[in-house]
Backbone as ProteinMPNN parsed JSONL, in Angstrom:
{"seq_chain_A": "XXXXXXXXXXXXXXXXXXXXXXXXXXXXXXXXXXXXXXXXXXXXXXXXXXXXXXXXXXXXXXXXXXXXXXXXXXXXXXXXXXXXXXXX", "coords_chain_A": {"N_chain_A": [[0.845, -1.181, 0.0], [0.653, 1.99, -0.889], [2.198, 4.96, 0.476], [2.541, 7.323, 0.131], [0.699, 10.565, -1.031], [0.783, 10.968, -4.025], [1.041, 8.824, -5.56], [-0.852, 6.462, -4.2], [-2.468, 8.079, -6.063], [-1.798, 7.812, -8.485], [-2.164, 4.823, -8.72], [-4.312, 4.52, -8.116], [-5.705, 5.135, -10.718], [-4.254, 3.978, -12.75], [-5.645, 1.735, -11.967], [-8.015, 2.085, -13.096], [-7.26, 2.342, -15.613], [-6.614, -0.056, -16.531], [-8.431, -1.854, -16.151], [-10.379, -0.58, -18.108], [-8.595, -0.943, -20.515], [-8.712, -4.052, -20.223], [-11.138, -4.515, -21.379], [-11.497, -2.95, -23.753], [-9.863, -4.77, -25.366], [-11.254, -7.023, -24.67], [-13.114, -6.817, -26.18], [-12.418, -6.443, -28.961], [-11.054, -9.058, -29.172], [-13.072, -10.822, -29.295], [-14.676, -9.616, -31.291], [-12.968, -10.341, -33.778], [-13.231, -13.221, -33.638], [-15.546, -13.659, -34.171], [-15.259, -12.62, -37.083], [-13.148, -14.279, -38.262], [-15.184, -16.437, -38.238], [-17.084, -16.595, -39.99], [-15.013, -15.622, -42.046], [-14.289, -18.303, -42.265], [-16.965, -19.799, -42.46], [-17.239, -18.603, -45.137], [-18.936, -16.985, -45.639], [-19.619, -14.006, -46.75], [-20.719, -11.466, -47.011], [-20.912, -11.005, -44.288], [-18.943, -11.337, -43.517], [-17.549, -9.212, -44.293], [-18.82, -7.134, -43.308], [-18.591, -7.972, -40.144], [-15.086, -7.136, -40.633], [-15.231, -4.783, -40.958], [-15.672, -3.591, -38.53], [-13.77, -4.758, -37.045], [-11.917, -3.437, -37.33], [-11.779, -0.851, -37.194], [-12.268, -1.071, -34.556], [-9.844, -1.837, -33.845], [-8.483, 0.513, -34.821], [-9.049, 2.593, -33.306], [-8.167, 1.453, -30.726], [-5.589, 1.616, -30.792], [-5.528, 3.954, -30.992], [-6.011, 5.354, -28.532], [-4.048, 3.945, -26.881], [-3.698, 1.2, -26.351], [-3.298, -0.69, -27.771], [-0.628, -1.234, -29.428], [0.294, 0.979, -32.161], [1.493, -0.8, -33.961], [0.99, -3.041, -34.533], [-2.136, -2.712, -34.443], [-1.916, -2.454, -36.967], [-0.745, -4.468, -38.568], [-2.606, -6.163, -37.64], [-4.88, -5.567, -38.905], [-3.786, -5.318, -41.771], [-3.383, -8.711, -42.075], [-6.344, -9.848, -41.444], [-7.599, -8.642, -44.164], [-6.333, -9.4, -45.878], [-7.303, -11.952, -45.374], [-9.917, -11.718, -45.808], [-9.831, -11.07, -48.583], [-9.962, -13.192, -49.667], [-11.631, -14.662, -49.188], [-13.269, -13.283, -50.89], [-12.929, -14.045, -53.628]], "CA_chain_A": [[0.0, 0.0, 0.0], [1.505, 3.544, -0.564], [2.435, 5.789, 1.72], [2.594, 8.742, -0.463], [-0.897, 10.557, -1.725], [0.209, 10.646, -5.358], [1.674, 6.687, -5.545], [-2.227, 6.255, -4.237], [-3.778, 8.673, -7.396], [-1.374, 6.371, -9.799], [-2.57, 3.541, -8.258], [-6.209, 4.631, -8.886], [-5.655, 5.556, -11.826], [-3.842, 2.344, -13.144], [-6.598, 0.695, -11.535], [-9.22, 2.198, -14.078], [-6.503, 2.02, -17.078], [-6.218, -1.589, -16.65], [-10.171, -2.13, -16.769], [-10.692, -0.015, -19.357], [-7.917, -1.645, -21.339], [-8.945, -5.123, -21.02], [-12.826, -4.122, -21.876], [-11.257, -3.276, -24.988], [-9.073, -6.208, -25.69], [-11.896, -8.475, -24.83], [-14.289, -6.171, -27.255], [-11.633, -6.949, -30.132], [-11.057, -10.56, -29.399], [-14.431, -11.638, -29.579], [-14.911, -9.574, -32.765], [-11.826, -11.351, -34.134], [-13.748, -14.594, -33.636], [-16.921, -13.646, -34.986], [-14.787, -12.264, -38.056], [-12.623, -15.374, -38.56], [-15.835, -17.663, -37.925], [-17.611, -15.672, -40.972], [-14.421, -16.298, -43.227], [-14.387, -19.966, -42.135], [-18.126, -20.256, -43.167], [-17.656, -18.372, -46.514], [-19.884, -15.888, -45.444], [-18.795, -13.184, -47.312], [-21.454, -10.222, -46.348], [-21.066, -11.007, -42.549], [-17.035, -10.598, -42.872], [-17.499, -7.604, -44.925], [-19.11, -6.259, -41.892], [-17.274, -7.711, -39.622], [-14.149, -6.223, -40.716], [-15.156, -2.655, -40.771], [-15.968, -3.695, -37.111], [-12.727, -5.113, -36.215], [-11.195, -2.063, -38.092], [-12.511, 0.599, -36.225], [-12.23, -1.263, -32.727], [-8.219, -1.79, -33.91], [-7.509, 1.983, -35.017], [-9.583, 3.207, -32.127], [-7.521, 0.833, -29.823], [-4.149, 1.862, -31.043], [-5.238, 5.613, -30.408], [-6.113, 5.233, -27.131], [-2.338, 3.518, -26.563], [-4.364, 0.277, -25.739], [-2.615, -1.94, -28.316], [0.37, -0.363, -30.219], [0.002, 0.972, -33.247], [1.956, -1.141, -35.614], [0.267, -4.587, -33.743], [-3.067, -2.858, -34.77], [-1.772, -2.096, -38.844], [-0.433, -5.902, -39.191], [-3.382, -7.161, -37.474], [-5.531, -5.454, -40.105], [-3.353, -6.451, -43.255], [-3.71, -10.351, -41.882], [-7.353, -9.514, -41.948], [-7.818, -7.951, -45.081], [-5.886, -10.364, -46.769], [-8.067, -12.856, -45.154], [-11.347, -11.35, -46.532], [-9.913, -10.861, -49.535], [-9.133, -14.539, -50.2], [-13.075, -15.676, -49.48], [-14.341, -12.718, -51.87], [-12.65, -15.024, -54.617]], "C_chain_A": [[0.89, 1.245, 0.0], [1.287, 4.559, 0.467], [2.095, 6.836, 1.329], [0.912, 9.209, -1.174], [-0.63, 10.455, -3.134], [0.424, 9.675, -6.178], [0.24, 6.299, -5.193], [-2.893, 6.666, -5.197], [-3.213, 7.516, -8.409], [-2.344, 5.202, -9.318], [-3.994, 3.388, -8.73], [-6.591, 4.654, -10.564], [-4.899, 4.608, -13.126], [-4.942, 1.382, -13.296], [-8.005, 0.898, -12.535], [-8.687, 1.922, -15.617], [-7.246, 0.32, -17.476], [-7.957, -2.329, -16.959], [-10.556, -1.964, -17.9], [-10.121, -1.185, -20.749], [-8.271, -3.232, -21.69], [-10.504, -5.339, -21.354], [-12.712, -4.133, -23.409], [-10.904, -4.445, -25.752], [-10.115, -7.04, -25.86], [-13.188, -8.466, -26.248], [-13.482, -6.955, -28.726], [-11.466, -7.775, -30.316], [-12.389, -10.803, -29.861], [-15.192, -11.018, -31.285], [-14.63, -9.867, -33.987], [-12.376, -12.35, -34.854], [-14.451, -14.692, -34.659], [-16.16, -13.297, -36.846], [-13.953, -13.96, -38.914], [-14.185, -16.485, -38.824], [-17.01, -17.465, -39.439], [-16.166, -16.361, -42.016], [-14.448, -17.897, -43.592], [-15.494, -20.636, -43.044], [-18.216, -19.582, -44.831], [-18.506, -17.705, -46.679], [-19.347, -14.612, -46.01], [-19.589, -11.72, -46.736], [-20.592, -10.066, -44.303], [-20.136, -10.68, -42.486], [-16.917, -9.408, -43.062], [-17.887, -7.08, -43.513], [-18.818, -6.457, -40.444], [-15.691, -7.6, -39.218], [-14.048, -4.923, -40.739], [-14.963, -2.667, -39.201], [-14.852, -3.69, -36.524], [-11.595, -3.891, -36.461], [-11.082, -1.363, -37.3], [-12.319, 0.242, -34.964], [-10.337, -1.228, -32.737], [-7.76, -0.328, -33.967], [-7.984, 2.797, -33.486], [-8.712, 2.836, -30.707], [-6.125, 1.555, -29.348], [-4.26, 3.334, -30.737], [-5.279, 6.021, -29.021], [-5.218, 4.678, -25.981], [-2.885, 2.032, -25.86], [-3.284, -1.122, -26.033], [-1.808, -0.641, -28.891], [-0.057, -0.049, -31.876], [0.467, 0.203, -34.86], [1.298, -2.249, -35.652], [-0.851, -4.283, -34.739], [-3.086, -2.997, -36.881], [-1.358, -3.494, -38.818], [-1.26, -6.663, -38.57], [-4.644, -7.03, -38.783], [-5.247, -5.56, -41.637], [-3.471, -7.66, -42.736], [-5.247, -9.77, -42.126], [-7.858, -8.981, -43.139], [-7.725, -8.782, -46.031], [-6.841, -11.688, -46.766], [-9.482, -12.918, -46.027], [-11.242, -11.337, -48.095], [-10.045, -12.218, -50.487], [-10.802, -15.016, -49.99], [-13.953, -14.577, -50.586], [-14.061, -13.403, -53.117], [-12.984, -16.151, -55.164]], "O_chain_A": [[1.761, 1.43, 0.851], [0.273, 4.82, 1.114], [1.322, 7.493, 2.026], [0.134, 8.404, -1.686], [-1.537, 9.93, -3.779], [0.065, 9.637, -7.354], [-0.132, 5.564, -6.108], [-3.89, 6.018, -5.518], [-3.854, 6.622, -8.961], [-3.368, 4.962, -9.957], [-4.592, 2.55, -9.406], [-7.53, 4.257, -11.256], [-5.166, 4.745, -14.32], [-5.198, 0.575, -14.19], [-8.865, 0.029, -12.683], [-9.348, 1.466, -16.551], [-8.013, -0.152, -18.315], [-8.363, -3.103, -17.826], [-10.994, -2.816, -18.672], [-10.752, -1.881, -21.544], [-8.222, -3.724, -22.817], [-10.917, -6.478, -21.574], [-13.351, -4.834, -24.194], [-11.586, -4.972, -26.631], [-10.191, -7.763, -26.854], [-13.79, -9.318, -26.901], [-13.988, -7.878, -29.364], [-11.528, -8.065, -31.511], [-12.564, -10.985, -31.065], [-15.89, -11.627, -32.096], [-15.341, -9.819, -34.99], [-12.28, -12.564, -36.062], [-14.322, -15.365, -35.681], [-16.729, -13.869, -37.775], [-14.319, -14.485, -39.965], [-14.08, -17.327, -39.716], [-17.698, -18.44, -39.743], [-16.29, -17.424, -42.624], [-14.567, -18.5, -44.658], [-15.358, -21.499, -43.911], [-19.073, -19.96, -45.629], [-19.03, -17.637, -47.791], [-18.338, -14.253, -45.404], [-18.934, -10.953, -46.031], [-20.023, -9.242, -43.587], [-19.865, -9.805, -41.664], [-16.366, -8.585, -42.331], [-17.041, -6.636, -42.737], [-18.768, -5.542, -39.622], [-15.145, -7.814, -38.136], [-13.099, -4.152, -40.592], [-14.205, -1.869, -38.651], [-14.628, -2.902, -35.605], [-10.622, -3.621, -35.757], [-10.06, -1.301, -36.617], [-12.184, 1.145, -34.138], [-9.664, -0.715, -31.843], [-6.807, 0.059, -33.291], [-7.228, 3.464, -32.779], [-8.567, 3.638, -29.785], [-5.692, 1.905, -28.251], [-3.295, 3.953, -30.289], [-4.622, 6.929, -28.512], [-5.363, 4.772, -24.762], [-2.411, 1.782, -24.752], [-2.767, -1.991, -25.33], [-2.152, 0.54, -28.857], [-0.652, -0.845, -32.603], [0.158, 0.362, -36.041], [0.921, -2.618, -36.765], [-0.961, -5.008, -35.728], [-3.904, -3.431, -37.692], [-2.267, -3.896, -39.544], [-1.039, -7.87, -38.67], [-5.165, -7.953, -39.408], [-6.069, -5.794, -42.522], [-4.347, -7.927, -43.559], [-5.333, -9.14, -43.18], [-9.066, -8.844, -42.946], [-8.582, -9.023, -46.882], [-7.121, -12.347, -47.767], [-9.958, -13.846, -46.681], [-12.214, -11.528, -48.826], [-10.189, -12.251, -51.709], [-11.167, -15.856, -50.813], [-15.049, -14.889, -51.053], [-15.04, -13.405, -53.863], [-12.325, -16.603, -56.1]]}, "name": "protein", "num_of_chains": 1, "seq": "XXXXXXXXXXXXXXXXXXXXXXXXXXXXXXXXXXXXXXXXXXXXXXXXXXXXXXXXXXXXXXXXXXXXXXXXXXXXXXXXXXXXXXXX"}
């Protein structure tokens, strides 16, 4: 426990990061899924939409210093590439 009052505000303030952060993470995994589970089936509409999804939760991520920003740009070329390969 800290002694000091502003080693206690970090602390608080960590303590809401770290929530926040994996709220996101778990938002992006699971949209991941649903995205992959859509290419799997050959669903081609459903990926289309969700990849804008996973898009937007990745650039949004990376601005917010959640995930890094180069993580989120080579997670969305693997994706892209992915979608592109069942519009064929």
């Amino acid at each position: 426990m800290p002694n000091i009052k502003s080693a206690e505000k970090r602390m608080n303030v960590a303590a809401k990061s770290r929530l926040r952060n994996r709220s996101v993470k778990s938002k992006i995994s699971t949209n991941i899924k649903k995205f992959k589970t859509a290419v799997a089936n050959k669903d081609v509409e459903t990926a289309d939409a969700q990849f804008k999804e996973v898009v937007s939760l990745l650039d949004s991520a990376s601005q917010e210093n959640v995930i890094h920003k180069n993580n989120a740009s080579k997670k969305q070329a693997h994706f892209a590439k992915m979608l592109q390969s069942v519009k064929e």
